[in-house]
C-alpha positions as a Markdown table, in Angstrom:
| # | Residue | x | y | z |
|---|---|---|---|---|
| 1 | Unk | 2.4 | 26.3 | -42.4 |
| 2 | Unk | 3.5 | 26.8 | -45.8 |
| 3 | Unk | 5.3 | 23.6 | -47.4 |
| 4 | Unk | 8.0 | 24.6 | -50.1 |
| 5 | Unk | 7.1 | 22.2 | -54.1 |
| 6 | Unk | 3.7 | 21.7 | -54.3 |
| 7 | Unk | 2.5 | 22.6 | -51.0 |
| 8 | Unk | 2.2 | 19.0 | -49.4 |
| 9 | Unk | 4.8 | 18.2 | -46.3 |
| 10 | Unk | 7.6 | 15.3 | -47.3 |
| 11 | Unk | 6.6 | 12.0 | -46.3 |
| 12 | Unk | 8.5 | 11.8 | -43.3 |
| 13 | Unk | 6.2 | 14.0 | -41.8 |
| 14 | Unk | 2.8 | 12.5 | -42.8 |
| 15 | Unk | 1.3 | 10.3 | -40.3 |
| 16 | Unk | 0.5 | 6.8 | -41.3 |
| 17 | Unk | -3.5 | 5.9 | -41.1 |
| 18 | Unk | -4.5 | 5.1 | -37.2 |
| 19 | Unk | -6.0 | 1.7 | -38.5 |
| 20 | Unk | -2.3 | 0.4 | -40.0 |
| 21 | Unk | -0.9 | 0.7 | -36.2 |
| 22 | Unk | -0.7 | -1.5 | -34.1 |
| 23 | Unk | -2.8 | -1.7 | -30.6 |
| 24 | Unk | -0.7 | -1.1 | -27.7 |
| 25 | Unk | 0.6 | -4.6 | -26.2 |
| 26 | Unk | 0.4 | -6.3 | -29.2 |
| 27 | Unk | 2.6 | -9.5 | -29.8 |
| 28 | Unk | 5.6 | -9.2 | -32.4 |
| 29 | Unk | 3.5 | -11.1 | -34.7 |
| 30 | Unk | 0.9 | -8.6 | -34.5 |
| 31 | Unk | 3.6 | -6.1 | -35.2 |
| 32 | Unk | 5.6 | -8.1 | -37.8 |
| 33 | Unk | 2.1 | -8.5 | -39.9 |
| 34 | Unk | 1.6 | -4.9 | -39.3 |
| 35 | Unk | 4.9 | -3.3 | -40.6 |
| 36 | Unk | 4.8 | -5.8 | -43.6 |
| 37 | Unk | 1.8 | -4.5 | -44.7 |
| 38 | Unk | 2.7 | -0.8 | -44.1 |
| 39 | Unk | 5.7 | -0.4 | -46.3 |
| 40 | Unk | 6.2 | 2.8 | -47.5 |
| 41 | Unk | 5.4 | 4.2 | -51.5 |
| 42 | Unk | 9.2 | 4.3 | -52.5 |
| 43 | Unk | 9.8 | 5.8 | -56.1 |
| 44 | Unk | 11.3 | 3.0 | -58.6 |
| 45 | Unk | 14.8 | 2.3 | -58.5 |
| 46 | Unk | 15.5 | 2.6 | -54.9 |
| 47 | Unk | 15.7 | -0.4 | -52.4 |
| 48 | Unk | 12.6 | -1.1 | -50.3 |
| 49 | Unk | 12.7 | -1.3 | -46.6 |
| 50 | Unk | 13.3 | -4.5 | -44.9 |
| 51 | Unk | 10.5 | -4.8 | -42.1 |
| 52 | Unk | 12.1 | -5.4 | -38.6 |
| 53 | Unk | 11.0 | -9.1 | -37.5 |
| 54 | Unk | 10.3 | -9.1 | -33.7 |
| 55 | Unk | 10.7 | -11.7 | -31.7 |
| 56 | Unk | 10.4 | -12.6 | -27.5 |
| 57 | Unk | 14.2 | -13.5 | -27.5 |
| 58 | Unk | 15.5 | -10.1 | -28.8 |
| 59 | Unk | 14.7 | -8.7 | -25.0 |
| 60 | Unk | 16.4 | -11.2 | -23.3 |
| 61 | Unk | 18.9 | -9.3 | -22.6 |
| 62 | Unk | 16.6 | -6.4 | -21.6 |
| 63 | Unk | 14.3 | -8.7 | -19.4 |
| 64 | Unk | 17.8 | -9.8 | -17.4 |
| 65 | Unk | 19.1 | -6.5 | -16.4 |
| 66 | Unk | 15.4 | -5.2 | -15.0 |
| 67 | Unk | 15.2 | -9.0 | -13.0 |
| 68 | Unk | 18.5 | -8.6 | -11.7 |
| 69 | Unk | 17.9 | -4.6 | -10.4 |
| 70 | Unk | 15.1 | -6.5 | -8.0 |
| 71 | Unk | 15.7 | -7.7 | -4.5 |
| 72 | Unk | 16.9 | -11.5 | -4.6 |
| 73 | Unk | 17.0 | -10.9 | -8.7 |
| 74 | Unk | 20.3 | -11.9 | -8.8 |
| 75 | Unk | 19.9 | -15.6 | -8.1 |
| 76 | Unk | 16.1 | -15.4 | -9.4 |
| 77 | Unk | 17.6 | -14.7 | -12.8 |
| 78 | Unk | 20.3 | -17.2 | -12.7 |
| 79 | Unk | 17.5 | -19.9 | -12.0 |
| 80 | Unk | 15.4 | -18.5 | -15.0 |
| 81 | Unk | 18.2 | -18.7 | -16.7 |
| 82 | Unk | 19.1 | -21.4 | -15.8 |
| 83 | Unk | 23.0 | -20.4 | -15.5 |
| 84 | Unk | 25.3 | -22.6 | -13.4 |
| 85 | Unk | 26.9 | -19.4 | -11.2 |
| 86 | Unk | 25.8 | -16.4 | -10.1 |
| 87 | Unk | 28.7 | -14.2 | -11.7 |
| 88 | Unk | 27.0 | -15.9 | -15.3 |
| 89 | Unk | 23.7 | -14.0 | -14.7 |
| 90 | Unk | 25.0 | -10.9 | -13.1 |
| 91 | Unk | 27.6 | -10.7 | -16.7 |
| 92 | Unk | 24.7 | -11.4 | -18.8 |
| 93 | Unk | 22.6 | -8.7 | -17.1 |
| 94 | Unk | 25.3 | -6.1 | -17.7 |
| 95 | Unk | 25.0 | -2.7 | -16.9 |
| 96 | Unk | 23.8 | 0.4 | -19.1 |
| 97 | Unk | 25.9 | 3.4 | -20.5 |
| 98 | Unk | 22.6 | 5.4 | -21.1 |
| 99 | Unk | 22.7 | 6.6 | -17.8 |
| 100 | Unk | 19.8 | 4.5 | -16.8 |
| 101 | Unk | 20.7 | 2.7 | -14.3 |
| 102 | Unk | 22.2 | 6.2 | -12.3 |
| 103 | Unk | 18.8 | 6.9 | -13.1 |
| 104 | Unk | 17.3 | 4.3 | -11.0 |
| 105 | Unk | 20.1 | 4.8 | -8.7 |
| 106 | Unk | 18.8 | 8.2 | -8.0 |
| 107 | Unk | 15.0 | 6.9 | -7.8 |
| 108 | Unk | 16.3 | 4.7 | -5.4 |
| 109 | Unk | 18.0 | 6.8 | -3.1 |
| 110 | Unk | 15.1 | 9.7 | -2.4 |
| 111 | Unk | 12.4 | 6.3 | -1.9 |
| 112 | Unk | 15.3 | 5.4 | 0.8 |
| 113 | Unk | 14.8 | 8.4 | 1.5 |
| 114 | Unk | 11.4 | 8.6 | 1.7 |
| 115 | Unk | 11.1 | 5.6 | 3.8 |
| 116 | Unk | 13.4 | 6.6 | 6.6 |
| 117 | Unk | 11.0 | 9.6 | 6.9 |
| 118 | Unk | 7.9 | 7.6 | 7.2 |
| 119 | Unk | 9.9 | 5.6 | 10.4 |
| 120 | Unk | 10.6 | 8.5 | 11.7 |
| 121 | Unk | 7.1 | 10.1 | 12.0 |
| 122 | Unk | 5.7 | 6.6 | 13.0 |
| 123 | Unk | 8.2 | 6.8 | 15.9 |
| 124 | Unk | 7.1 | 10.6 | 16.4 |
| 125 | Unk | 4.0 | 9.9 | 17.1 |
| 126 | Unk | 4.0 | 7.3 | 19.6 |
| 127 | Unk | 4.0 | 4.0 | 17.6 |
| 128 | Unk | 5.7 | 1.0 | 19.2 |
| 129 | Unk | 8.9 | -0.3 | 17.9 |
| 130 | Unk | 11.4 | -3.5 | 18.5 |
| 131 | Unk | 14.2 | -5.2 | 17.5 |
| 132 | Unk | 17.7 | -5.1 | 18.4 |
| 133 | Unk | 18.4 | -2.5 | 16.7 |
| 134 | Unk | 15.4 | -0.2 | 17.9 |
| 135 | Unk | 17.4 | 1.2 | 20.7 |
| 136 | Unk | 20.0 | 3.0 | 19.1 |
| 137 | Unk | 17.7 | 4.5 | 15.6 |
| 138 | Unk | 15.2 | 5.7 | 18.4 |
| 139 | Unk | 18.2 | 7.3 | 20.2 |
| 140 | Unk | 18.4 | 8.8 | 17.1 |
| 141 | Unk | 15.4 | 9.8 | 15.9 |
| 142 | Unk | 15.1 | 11.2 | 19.9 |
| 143 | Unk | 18.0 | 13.5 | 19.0 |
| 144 | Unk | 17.4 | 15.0 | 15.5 |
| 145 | Unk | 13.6 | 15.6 | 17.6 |
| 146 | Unk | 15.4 | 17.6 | 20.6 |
| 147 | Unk | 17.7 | 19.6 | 17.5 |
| 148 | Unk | 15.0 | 20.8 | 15.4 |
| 149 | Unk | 12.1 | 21.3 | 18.4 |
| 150 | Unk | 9.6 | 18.7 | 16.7 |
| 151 | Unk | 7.2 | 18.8 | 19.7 |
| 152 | Unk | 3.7 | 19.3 | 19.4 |
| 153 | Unk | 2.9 | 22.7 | 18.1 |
| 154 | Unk | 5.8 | 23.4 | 16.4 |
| 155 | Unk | 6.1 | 22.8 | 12.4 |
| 156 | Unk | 9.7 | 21.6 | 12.1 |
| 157 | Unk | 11.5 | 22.4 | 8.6 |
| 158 | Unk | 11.0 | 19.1 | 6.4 |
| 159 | Unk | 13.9 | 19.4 | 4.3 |
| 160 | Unk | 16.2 | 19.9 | 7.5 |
| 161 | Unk | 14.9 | 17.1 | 8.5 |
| 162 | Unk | 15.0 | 15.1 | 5.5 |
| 163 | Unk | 18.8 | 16.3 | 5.4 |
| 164 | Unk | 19.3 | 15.1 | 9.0 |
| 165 | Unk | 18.1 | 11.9 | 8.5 |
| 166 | Unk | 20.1 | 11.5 | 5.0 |
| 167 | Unk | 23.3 | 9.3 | 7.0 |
| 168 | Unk | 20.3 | 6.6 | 8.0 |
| 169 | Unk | 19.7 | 5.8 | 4.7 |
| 170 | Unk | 23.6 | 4.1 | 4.0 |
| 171 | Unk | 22.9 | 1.5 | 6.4 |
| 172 | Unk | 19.3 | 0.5 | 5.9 |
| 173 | Unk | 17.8 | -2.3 | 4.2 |
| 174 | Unk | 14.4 | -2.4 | 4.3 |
| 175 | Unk | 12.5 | -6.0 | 4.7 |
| 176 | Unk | 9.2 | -7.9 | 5.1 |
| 177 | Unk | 9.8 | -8.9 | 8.7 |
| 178 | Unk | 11.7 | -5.8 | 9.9 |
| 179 | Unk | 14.4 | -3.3 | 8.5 |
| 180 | Unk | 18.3 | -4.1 | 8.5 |
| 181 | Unk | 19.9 | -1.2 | 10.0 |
| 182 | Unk | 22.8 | -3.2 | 8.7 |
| 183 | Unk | 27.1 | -3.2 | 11.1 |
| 184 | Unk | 28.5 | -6.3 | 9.8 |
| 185 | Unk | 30.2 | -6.6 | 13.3 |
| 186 | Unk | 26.6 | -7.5 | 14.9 |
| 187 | Unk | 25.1 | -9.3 | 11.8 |
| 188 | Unk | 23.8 | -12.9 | 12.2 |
| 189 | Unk | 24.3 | -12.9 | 8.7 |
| 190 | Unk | 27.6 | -12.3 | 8.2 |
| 191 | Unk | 28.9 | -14.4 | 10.5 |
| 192 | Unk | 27.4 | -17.4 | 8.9 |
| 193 | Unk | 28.8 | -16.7 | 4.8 |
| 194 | Unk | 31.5 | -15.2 | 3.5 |
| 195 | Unk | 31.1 | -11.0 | 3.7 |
| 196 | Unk | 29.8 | -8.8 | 1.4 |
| 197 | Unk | 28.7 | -5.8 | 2.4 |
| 198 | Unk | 25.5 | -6.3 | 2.5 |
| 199 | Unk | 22.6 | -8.4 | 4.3 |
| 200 | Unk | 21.7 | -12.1 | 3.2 |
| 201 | Unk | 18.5 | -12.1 | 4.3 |
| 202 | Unk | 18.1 | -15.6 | 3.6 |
| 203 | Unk | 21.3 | -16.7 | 6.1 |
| 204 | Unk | 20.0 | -14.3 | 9.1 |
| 205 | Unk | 17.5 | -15.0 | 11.7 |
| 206 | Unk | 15.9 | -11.6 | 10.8 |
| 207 | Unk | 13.3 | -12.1 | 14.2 |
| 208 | Unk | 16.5 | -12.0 | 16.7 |
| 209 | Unk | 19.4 | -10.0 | 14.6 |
| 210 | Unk | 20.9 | -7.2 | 16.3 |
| 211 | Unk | 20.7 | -5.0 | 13.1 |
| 212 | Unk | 16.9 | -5.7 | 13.0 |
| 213 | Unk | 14.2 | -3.4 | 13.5 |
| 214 | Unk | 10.4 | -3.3 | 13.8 |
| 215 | Unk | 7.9 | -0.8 | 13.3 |
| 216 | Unk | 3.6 | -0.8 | 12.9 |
| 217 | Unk | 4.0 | -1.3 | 9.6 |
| 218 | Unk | 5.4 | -4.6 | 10.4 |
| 219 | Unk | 2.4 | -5.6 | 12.3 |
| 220 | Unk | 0.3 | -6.7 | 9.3 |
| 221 | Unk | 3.2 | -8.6 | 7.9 |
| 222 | Unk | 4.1 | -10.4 | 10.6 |
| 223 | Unk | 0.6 | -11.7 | 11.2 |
| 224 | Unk | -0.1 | -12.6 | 7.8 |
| 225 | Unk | 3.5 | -14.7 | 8.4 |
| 226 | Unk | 2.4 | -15.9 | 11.5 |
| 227 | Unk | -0.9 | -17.5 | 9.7 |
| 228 | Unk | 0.7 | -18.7 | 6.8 |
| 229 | Unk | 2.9 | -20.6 | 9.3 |
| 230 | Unk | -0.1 | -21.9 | 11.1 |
| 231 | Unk | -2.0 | -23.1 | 8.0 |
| 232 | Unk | 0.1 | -26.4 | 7.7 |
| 233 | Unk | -0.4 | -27.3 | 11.6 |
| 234 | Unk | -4.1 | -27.1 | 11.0 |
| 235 | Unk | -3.7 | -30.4 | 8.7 |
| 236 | Unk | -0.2 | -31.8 | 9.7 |
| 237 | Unk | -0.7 | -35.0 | 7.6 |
| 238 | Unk | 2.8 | -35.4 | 6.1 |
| 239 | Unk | 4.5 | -33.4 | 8.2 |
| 240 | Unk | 7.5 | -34.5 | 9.5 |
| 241 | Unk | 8.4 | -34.2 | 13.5 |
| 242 | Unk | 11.5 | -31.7 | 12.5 |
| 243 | Unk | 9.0 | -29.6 | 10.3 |
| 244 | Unk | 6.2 | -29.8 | 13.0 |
| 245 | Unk | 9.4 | -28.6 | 15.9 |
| 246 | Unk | 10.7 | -25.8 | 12.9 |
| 247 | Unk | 7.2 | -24.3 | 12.3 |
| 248 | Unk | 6.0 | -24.7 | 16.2 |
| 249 | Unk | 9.3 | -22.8 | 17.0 |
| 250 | Unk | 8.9 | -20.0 | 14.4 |
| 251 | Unk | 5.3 | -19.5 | 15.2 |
| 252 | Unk | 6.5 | -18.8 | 18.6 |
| 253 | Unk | 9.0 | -16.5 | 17.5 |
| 254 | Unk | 6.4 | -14.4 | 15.1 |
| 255 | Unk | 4.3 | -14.4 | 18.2 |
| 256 | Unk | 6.5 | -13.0 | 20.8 |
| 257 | Unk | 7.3 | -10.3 | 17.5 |
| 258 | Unk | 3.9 | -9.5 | 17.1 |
| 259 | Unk | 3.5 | -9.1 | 21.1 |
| 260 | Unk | 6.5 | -6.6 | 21.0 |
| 261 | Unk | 4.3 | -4.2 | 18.8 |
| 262 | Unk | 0.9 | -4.4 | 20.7 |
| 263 | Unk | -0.6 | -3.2 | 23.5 |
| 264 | Unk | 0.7 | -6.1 | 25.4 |
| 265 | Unk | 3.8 | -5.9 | 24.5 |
| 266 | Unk | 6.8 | -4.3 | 26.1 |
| 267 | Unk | 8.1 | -1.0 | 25.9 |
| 268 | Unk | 10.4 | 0.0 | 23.2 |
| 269 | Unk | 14.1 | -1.0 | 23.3 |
């Protein structure tokens, strides 16, 4: 490429040495030390750049809106924070007018997507299922299979599929213990706060809500709760008669759960 004067390109265009940059990750004092010694060659008479000082707290702000984007990041956030109310946090977070956050939105929306497809095809072939509201998504699932001939042998169209199973995705909430196929008339949840459109998982008894269900990939969740609830009655010193009663009764609960999904459990709702 030909460069017009005498040839070179204008310094905006020449790359800076590879040793003057920083490594990736580096802290802002590794970057502040770095820019201060990288100043550009400015002719006399004009004013010299003022290096940007970085600091942790500058990404405060930053930091809060990806905590509160995560499930429960609301009140995590507000406890980091350490801000009195909820409504502090969730103004602090903000929201973005770069289009971000429809961004995620969007992300969000096809991995709900995704998900509901993998239940589907775990139901399809043949694994167990429970919960209360097993029932009526199987009766579902049973009649998007009968509309587009998904039997054995037959290659059914994904993206009809993925089309008829779209309307699933406004109600679902997926969890640890089981998915929220979320009606606030049945939810635990809702009768026990004040409603909000949406489940409280921490309010609901997730093992016996109507809006739950349960699928294999459950299992392995459920038994690593069911052990973790077992590890404090192996050495019950300092355990109270209450806690001893609360974990012997969840235990249970996990176990008849876990029962529901095996072999020896009973047959789908």
């Amino acid at each position: 490429m030909h460069w017009p004067g005498n040839g070179s390109p204008p310094a905006s265009c020449r790359s800076s040495p590879a040793s003057s940059r920083p490594p990736p990750g580096s802290s802002p004092k590794a970057v502040n030390d770095t820019s201060a010694h990288d100043k550009p060659q400015d002719k006399e008479g004009e004013d010299e750049p003022v290096p940007w000082r970085l600091s942790t707290r500058q990404f405060r702000r930053t930091l809060a809106w990806h905590i509160a984007h995560q499930p429960f990041g609301v009140v995590a956030g507000a406890r980091q924070y350490q801000h009195a109310e909820l409504a502090l946090f969730e103004g602090y977070a903000g929201t973005s007018a770069s289009g971000f956050a429809a961004e995620v939105a969007a992300e969000r929306a096809i991995a709900q997507l995704d998900y509901v497809e993998d239940l589907y095809h775990d139901w399809n072939d043949g694994h167990r299922t429970s919960g209360g509201a097993a029932g009526c998504v199987n009766a579902e699932f049973d009649r998007i299979r009968r509309e587009l001939g998904d039997l054995p042998g037959i290659i059914a169209s994904p993206a009809r599929l993925r089309t008829m199973l779209q309307h699933l995705t406004k109600t679902l909430h997926p969890g640890v213990p089981n998915d929220c196929f979320y009606q606030p008339s049945t939810a635990l949840c809702a009768k026990r706060a004040q409603h909000t459109g949406r489940p409280l998982p921490l309010l609901t008894m997730r093992l016996t809500c109507p809006n739950g269900r349960r699928s294999s990939v459950h299992l392995p969740r459920l038994t690593t709760a069911r052990a973790q609830a077992q590890r404090p009655l192996d050495a019950p010193e300092g355990l109270s008669r209450l806690q001893t009663a609360a974990l012997t009764t969840h235990i249970a609960d996990l176990d008849h759960a876990i029962a529901e999904l095996t072999s020896s459990g009973s047959p789908d709702a």
